[in-house]
N, C-alpha and C positions, 0 to 999 in steps of 0.2 A: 444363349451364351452372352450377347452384350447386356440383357437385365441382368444376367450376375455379376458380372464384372461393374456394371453401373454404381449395382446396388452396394459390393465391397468396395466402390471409392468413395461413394458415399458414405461408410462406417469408417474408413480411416480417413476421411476428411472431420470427422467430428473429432475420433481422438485425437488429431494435430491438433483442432480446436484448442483442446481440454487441454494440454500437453502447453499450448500458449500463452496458459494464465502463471504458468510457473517462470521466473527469471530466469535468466540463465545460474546466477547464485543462489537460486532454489531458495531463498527465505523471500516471498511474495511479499508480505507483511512486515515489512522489517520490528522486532522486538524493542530496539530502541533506537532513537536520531539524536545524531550530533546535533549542540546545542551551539552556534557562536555569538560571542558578543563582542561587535565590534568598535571602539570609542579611540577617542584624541588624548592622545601625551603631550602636550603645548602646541607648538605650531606645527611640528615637523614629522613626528611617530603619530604611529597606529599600533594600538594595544587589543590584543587576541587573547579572547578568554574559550579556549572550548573545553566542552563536557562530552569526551567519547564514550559510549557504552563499552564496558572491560569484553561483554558479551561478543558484542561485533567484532572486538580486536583478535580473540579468541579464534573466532570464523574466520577472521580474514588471512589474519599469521602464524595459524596452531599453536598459540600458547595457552597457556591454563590462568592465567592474571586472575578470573572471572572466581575461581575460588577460594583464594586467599589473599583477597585486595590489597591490605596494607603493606605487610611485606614483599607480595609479589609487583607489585607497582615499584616499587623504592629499590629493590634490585634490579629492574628493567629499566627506569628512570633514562640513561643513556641513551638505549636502545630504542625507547618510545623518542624521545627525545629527536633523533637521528633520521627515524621512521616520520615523523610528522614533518619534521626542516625539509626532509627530500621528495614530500610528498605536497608543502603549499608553495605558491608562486603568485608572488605582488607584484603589477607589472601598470606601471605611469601609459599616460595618454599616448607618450613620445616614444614608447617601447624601454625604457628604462626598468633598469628592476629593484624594487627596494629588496634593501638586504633584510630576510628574518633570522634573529635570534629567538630560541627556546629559554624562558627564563625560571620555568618551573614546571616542575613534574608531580603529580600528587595522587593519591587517591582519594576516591570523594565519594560522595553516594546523592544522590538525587531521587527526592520519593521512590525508596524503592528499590533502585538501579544504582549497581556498581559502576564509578564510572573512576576514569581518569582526566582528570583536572588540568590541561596544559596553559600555558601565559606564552600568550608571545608577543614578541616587539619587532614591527617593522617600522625601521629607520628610512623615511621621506630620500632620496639619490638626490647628487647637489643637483642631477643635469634636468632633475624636475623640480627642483625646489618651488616653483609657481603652481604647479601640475595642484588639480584641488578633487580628482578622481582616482582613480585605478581599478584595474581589474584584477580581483582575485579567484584563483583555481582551487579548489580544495579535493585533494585526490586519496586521502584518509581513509580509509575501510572502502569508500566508492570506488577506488580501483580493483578489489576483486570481488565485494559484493553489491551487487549491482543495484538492488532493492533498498539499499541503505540511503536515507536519507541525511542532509544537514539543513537544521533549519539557522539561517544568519539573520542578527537584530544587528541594525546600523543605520545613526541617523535617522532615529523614528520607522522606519521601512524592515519589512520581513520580509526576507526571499528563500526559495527554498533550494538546495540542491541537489542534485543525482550522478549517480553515474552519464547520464547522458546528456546533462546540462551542468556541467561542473565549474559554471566561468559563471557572476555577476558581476558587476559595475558598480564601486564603493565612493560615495563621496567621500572628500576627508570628515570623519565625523565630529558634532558635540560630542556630549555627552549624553547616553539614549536616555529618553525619554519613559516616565514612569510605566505607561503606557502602550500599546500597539495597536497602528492603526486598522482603523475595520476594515478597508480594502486590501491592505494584507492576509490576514484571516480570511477572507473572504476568498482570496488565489489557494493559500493553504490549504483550506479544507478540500476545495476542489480537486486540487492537486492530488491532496492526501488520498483520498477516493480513486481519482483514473489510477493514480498508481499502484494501487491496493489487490494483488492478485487475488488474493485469496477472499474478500470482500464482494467482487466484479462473479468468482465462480459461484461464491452463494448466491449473489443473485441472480444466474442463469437456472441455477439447480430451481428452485423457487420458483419460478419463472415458468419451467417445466412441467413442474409439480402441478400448476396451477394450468397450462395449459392442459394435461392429460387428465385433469377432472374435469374440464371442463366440453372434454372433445364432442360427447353428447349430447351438449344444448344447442339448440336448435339458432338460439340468437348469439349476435355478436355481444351484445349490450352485455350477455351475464358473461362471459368471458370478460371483459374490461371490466367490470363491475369486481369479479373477484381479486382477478387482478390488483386494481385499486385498493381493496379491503389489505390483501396482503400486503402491500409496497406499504400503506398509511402504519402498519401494526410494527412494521422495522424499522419504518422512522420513528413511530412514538417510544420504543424500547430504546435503540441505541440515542434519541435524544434525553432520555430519562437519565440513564447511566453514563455520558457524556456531562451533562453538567454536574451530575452528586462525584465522579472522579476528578473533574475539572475542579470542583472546589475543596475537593481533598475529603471527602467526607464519606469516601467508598474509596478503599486499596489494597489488590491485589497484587501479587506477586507478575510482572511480565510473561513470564514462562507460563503462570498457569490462563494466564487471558488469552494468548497466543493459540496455546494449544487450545484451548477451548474454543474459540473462535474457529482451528480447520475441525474441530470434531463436529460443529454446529452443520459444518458441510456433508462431512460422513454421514448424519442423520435425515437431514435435507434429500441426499440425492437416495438412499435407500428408500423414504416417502416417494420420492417423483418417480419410482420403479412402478409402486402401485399405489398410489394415491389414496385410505382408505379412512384415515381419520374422517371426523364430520367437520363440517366446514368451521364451527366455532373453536373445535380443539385446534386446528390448524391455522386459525389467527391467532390465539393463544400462544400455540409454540413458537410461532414467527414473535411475537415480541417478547418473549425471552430469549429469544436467539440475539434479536436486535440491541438487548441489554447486553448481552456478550458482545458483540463489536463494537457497543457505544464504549466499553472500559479499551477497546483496542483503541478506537477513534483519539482519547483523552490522551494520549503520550505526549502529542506533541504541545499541547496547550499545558500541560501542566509540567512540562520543561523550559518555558516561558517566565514559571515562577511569581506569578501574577497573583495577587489578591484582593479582595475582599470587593470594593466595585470597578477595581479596573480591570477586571474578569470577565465584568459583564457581557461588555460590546465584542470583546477577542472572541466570548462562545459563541453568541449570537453569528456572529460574522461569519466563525468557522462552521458553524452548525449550518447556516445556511447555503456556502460552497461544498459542504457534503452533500445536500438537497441537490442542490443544482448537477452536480455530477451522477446522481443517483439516478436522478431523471431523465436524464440523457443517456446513459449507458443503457437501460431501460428502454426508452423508447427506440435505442440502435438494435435493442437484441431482440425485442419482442415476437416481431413478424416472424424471422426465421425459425427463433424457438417456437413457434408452435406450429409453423411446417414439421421442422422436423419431428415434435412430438406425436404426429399423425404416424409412425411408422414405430409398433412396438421396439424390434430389434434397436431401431436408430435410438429410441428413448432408454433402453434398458443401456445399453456402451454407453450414452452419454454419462447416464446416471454412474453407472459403475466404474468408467474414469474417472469424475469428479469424485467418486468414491476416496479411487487407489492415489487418487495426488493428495486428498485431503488427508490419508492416513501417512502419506509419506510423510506431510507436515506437522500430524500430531506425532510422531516418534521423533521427528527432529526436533521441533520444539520441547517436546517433555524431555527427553533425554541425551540434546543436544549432540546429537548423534546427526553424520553428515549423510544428508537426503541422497540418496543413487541416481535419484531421476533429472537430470541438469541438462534440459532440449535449448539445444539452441535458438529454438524460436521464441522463446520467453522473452529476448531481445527485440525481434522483429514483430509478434502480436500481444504487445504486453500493455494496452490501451482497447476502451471501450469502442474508440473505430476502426482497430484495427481488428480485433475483435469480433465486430458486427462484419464486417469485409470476409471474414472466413467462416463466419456462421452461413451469411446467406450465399457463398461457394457451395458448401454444404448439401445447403437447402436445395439450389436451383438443379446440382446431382441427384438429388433424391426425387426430386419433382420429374428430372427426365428419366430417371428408372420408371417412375410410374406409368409415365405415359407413354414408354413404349413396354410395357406388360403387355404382352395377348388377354385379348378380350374375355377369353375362357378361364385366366389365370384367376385363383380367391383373393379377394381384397381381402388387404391386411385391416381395413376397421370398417364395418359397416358404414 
């Protein structure tokens, strides 16, 4: 009686897993990010340029803007208008609040993406007129979709933000710089990664896949060996298609990367059911999958609008904070993923949640249709350590099923 009940905590402790990598506004991946640019009006204002995706606005406040941009922007104009002034807040050292005005409302398009074009002007308060910082709040689509990001240029410096980091610290700025610096890119890409649900489940699915071929080798070495082989083949894919989208020279439509990107997981986790390709087709498939995240990865650098060589060091940079976050989530999830893949049943639920979330996000994405599945814990485990924290919960439940099985009971793998 307690190895059944062990062994069902330990199968809903995976699906909450799986269940974790979704936000609570169920788009893991956000389709597009706010773009801002922040720069100096002479001594006293600060001039606000953002680029909201019409897409996001869409999700966030059920309008339809997203399919008849020009008119529908220009009849909402107010409305957006009204919507953004009550949603940023510019606030001096001293607690002071510069006043924002909305100066312009437009529709625009950015490689690609429908967006809306806002201009705003915050006027310097006299009671800081010295004040040479402030903090700005930006709560634009990040107040109900959570997964959305803004990326802010200001005063040479990128910072990015989220719903759950919605505040930086703005010098008063020049005028930005041609450029962006590589240790910005470099936080970016990082960022971009931990926060990437649906990125973080492929590579548990993967992960899986690779332990459950591997369960019958006798050494450790060929498990990390393949291991390796496959992580090297979805870096070398998504860095391939990462820099030819970053410099404009591959583009696809958002929706269909998107979608593409969870269908890559729906095929991932039906392989990790039963692993039977040969080992060469399945590096294969992994760097064409990787070429599909590497066109997901490219949104935010080529919303940056950067050319020819001052692109260079921005992909580099970012290219190499997705590395660093890749490896680490990876090396968080490893261990437990291949406990748990010791226990068929545990591996087939893993697999076939990652399944059913990754198909939620291909109907949502392709036909922008609103996902049913919206677990509150996408908030609370929506990071590769928190992530690893409820894997190896998991794990250490399945591990005491086993060992208190009666001695007489069939092991589940040779």
């Amino acid at each position: 009686m307690i190895r059944r009940l062990l062994q069902a905590a330990a199968l809903a402790a995976v699906i909450l897993v799986l269940q974790a990598f979704l936000p609570a506004s169920a788009h893991a991946h956000d389709p597009g990010t706010t773009l801002l640019s922040v720069g100096s009006s002479g001594d006293t204002d600060l001039e606000i340029t953002a680029q909201i995706p019409l897409s996001r606005i869409d999700l966030a406040y059920h309008t339809r803007l997203d399919s008849d941009p020009a008119p529908a922007v220009r009849a909402s104009a107010n409305w957006l208008a009204t919507v953004v002034r009550d949603r940023v807040r510019l606030t001096a050292a001293d607690g002071a609040t510069w006043p924002v005005t909305v100066d312009d409302v437009a529709a625009d398009r950015q490689r690609g993406l429908n967006t809306a074009r806002v201009r705003l002007t915050a006027a310097l308060p006299t009671a800081a007129t010295r004040a040479r910082s402030a903090e700005l709040r930006w709560d634009v689509v990040t107040d109900v979709v959570y997964s959305h990001k803004v990326l802010v240029t200001a005063d040479g410096r990128t910072s990015l933000l989220t719903h759950q980091t919605p505040v930086v610290r703005l010098a008063v700025p020049a005028p930005p710089p041609a450029s962006v610096p590589a240790a910005s890119m470099l936080h970016a890409g990082f960022e971009h990664f931990r926060q990437g649900a649906d990125h973080l489940l492929f590579l548990c699915v993967i992960a899986l896949a690779a332990a459950r071929r591997s369960l019958r080798r006798a050494r450790l070495r060929a498990r990390v060996t393949l291991m390796a082989g496959i992580t090297a083949m979805f870096t070398a894919g998504h860095s391939v298609s990462l820099a030819l989208a970053s410099l404009g020279w591959v583009s696809l439509p958002t929706r269909v990367v998107d979608a593409g990107i969870a269908l890559t997981i729906v095929v991932a986790a039906a392989h990790a059911v039963r692993p039977a390709l040969s080992a060469r087709t399945e590096l294969a498939l992994t760097a064409v999958f990787g070429l599909v995240h590497g066109l997901g990865f490219a949104g935010a650098l080529q919303r940056l609008a950067l050319t020819g060589t001052d692109l260079i060091l921005p992909l580099l940079s970012f290219n190499l904070g997705l590395e660093a976050a890749q490896l680490l989530a990876l090396a968080l999830i490893a261990v437990p993923v291949a406990v748990l893949a010791r226990s068929p049943a545990v591996s087939v639920t893993l697999a076939a949640s990652a399944a059913a979330v990754a198909t939620g996000w291909v109907v949502e994405r392709a036909f922008d249709l609103t996902n049913p599945v919206q677990p509150l814990t996408g908030m609370l485990l929506g990071t590769p350590e928190r992530l690893a924290g409820a894997l190896f919960a998991a794990a250490a439940v399945l591990l005491i099923a086993r060992a208190t099985r009666p001695e007489d009971a069939p092991r589940e793998l040779p």
